[in-house]
C-alpha positions as CSV (number, residue, x, y, z in Angstrom):
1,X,-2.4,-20.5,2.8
2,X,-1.9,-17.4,0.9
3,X,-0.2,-14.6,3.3
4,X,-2.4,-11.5,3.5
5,X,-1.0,-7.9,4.7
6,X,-2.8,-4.4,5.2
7,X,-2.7,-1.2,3.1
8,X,-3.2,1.6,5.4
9,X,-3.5,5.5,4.6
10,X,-4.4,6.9,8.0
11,X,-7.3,7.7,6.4
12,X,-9.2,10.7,7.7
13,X,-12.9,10.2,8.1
14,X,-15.6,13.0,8.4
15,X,-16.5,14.5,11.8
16,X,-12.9,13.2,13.4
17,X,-9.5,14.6,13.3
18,X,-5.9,13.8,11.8
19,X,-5.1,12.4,15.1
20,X,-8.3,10.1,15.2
21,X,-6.8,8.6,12.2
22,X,-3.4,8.0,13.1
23,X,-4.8,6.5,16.6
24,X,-7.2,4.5,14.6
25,X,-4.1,3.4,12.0
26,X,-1.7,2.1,15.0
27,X,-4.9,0.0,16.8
28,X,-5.5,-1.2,13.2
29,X,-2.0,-2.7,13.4
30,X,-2.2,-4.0,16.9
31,X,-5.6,-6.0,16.0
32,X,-4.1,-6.8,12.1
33,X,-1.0,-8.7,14.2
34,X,-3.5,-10.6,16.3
35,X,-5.5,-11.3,13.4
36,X,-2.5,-13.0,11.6
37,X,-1.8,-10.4,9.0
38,X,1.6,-10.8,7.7
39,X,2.9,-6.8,7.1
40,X,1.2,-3.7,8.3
41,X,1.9,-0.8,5.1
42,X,1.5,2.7,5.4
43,X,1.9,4.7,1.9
44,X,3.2,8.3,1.6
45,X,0.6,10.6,0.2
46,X,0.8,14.8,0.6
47,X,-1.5,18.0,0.4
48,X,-4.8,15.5,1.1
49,X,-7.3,16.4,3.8
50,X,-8.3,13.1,3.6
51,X,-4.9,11.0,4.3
52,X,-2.6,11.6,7.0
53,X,0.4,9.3,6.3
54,X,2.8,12.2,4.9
55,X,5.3,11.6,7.3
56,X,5.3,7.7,6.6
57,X,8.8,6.7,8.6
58,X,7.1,8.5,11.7
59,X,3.9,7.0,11.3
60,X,5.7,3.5,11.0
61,X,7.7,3.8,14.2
62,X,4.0,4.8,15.8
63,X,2.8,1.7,14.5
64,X,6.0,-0.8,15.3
65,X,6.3,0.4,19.0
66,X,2.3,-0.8,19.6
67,X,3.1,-4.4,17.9
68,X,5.9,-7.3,18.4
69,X,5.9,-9.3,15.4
70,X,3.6,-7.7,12.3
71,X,6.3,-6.7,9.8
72,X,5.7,-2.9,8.9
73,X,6.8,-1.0,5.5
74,X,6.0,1.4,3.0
75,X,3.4,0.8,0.3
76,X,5.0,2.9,-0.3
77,X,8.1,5.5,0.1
78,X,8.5,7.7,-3.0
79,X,12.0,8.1,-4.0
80,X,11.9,11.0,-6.5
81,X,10.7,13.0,-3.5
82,X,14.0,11.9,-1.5
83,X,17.8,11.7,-1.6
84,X,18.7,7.6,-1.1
85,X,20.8,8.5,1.6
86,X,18.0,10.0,3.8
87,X,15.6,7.4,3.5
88,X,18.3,4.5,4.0
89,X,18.7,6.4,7.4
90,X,15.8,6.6,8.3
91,X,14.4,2.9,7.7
92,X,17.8,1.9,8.5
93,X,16.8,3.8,12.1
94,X,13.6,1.7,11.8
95,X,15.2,-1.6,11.1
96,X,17.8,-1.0,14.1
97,X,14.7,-0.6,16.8
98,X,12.9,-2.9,15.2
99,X,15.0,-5.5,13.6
100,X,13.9,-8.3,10.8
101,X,10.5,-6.4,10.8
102,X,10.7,-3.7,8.5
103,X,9.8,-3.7,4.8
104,X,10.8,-0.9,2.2
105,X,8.6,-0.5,-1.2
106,X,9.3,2.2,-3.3
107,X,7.8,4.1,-5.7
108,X,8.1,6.5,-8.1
109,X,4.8,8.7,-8.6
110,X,4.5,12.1,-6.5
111,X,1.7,10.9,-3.8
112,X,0.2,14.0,-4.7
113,X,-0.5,16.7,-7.1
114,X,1.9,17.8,-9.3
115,X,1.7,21.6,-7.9
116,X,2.6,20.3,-4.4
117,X,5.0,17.6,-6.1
118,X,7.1,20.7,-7.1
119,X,7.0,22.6,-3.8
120,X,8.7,19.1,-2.5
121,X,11.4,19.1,-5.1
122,X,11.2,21.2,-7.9
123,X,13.9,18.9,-10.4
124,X,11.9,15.5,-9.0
125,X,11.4,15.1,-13.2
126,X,15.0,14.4,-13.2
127,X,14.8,12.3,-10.2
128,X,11.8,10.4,-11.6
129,X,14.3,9.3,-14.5
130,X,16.9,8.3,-12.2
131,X,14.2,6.3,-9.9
132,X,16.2,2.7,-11.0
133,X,19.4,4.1,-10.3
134,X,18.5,5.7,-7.3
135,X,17.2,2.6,-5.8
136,X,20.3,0.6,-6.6
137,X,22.2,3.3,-4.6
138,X,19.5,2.8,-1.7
139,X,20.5,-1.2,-1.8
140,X,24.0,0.0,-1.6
141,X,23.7,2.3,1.2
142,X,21.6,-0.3,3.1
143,X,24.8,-3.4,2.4
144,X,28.3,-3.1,3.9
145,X,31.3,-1.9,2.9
146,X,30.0,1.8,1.5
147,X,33.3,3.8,1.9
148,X,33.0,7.2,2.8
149,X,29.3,8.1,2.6
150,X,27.7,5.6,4.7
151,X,23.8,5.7,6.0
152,X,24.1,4.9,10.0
153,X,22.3,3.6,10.7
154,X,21.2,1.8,7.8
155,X,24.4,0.3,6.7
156,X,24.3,-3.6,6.9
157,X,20.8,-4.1,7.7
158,X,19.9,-5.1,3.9
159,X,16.1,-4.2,4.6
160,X,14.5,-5.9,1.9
161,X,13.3,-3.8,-1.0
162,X,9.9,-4.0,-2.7
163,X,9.4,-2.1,-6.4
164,X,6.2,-1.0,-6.7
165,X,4.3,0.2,-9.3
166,X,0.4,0.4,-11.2
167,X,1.9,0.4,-14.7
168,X,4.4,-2.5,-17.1
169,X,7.4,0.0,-16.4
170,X,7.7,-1.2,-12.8
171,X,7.4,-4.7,-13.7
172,X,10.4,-4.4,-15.8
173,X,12.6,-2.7,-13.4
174,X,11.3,-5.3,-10.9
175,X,11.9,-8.3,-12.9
176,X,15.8,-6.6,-14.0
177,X,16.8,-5.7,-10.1
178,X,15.8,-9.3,-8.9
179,X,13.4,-7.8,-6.3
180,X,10.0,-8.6,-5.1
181,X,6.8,-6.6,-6.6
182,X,3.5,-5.5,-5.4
183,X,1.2,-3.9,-7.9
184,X,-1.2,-1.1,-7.1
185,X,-4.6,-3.2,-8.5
186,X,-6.9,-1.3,-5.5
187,X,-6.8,1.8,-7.7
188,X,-5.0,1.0,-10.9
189,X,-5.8,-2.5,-12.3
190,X,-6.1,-2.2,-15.7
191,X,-2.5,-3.3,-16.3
192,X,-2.3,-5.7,-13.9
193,X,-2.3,-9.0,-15.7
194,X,0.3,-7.9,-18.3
195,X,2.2,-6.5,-15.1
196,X,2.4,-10.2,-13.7
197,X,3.4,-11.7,-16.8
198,X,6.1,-9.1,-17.7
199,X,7.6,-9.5,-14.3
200,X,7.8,-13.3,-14.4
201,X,9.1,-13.9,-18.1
202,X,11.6,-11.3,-17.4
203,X,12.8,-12.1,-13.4
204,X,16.4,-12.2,-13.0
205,X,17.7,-14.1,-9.8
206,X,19.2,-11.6,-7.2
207,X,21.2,-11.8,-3.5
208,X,17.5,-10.9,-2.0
209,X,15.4,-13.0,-4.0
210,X,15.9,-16.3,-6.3
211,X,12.0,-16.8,-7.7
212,X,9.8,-13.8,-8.8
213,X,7.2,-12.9,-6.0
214,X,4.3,-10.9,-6.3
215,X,1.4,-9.0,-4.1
216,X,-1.3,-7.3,-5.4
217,X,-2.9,-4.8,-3.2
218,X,-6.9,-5.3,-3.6
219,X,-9.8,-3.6,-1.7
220,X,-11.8,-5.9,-0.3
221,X,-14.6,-5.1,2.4
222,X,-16.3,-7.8,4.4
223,X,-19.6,-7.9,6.8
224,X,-21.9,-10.0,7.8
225,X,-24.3,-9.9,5.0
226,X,-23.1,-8.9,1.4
227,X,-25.7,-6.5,1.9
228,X,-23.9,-4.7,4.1
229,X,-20.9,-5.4,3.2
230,X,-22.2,-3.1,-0.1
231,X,-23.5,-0.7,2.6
232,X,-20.5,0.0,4.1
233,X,-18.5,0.3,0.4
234,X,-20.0,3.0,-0.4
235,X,-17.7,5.4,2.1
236,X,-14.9,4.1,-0.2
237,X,-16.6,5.0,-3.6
238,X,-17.4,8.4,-2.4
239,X,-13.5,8.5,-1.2
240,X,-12.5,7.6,-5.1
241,X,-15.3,9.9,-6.5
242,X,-13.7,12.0,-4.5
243,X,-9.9,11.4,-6.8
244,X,-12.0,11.8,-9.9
245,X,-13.5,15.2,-8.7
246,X,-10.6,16.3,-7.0
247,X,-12.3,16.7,-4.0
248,X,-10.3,15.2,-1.2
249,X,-12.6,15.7,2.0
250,X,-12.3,13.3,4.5
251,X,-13.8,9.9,3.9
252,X,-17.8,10.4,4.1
253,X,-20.4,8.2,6.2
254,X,-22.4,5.2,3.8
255,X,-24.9,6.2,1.9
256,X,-28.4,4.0,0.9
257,X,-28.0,4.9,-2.7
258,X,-24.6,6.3,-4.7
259,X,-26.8,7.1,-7.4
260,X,-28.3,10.0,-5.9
261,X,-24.7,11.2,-5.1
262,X,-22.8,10.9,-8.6
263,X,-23.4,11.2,-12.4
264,X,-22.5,8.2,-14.4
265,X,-19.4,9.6,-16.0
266,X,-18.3,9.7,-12.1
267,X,-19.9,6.2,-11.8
268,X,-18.1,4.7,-14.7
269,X,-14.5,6.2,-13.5
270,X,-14.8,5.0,-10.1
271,X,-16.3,1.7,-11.1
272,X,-13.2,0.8,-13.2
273,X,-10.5,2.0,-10.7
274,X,-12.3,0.0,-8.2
275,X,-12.7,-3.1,-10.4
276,X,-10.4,-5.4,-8.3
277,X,-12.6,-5.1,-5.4
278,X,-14.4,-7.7,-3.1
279,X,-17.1,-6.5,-1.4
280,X,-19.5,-9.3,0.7
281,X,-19.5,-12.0,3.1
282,X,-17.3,-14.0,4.0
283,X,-19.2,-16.9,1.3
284,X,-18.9,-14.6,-1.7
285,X,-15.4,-13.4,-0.7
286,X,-14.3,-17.0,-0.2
287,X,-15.3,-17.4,-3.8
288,X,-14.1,-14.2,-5.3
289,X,-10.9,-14.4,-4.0
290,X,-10.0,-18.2,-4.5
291,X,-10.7,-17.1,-8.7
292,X,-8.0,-14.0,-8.5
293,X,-5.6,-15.6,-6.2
294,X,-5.7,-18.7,-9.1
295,X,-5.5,-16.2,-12.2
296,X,-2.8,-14.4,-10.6
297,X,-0.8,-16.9,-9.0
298,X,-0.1,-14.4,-6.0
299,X,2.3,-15.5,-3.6
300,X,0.6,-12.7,-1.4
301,X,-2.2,-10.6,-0.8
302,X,-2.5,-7.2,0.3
303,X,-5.5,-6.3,1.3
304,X,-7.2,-2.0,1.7
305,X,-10.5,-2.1,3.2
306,X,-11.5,1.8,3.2
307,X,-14.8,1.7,6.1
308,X,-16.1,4.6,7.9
309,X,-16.5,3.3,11.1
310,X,-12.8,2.2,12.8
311,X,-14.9,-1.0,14.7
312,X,-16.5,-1.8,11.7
313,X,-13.3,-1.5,9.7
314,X,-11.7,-4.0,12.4
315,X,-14.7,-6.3,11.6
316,X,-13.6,-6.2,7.8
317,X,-10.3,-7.2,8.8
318,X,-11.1,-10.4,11.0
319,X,-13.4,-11.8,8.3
320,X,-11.0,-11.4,5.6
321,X,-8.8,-13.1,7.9
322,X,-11.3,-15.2,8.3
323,X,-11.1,-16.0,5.0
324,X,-8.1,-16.2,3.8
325,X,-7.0,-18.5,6.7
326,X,-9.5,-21.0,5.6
């Protein structure tokens, strides 16, 4: 039985507020742990109407304090937009109220646009060059025995690091640090195949990890009928028109028909961002999903099911679990 985790973006949905969302993100968790979901992520994003998961260490305290078991992480934290020493605090903070339970991925893209990247950290090009070494310093801070700059908390809880990435670069630095990788395929697969492969032929044997392991994130959206199952999708494909337009209003209702709503250049972009996508019932998703987990050779899943509705979004959730725990 493959292990299957959440994506989450505190995703802010038309007609309800930021605090809707963040409510809506923690009951997410709550019914994600009962469920059976393995980790509950929560990815740092800035300067979007439509995502309220800036403050990503709060947000995951929010979420740990409602749950008992679900491990919680980032999907992820971006490093280039920190000093090492801040975050192993904080997630070392995390991983002291909440021990063996919290997760670390990191990244190394801005979360947001590159205007608002620099009003964050105006040399995060130089940190962005320094993202391997600055995670090696992060695995430092989080060990023992850091002489006289130490992160406490933080120090000796050895959270476990992810790398992630949406591009070959992260599968190398993955692959060379000995550390586990999940790969951004729910808006970024095109590399994701020669990701894997990179990753695996390259995977050096580390204190946290002795075989490669890999999760790509997916969106999958499950209902009752693949009809509307494809109903309900299209709140996520206005969401990722939205990326292409740069228009990041909150997420919209479903539509009947997307074709009245974008021109086919739009169409075609969001179709291939979107192209590792499972969108049905739980018959076609059984058999969409037994093909990628065998091309792959996952040893997880992680799954972002963008839905309008938050009960109908909890419905997505049980099916896949459905699914998956067949």
């Amino acid at each position: 039985m493959t292990p299957i985790s959440v994506l989450d973006l505190a995703v802010v949905t038309e007609g309800n507020t930021i605090a809707d969302a963040i409510r809506n993100s923690r009951d997410l968790a709550v019914h994600a742990e009962q469920y059976g979901y393995k980790r509950f992520w929560m990815a740092e994003h800035h300067n979007m109407e439509n995502i309220a998961s800036a403050a990503t260490t709060l947000l995951l305290g929010h979420v740990a304090e409602a749950t008992k078991s679900i491990r919680i992480g980032s999907g992820g934290i971006m490093l280039p937009n920190h000093s090492p020493l801040i975050i192993a605090e904080q997630f070392g903070t995390l991983a002291t109220m909440y021990p063996g339970r919290v997760d670390l991925g990191l990244g190394r893209a801005p979360g947001t646009d590159q205007a608002t990247a620099y009003a964050i950290r105006p040399d995060r090009m130089k940190e962005v060059q320094r993202f391997p070494e600055n995670v090696v310093m992060l695995q430092k801070y989080l060990s023992s025995g850091n002489g006289n700059i130490r992160a406490i908390p933080g120090e000796g809880t050895n959270i476990p690091i992810w790398i992630l990435g949406s591009s070959t670069d992260s599968a190398f630095l993955a692959a060379e640090l000995g550390l586990p990788y999940a790969f951004a395929s729910h808006f970024s697969p095109q590399q994701l195949m020669a990701a894997l492969r990179i990753y695996r032929e390259h995977f050096k044997a580390s204190r946290q990890l002795e075989q490669p392991w890999v999760m790509p994130c997916v969106n999958i959206i499950a209902a009752d009928t693949d009809e509307q199952a494809h109903f309900l999708s299209t709140s996520m494909k206005q969401m990722f028109m939205g990326v292409v337009t740069g228009n990041r209003s909150p997420m919209p209702p479903p539509v009947d028909d997307m074709e009245a709503i974008w021109s086919l250049p739009q169409k075609m972009a969001v179709e291939q961002m979107l192209s590792c996508s499972f969108i049905g019932g739980t018959g076609k998703l059984k058999t969409e999903l037994g093909r990628f987990l065998e091309e792959t050779g996952a040893d997880e899943i992680m799954v972002a099911s963008y839905v309008y509705d938050h009960q109908q979004r909890l419905q997505s959730h049980r099916l896949i679990a459905e699914v998956m725990h067949e």
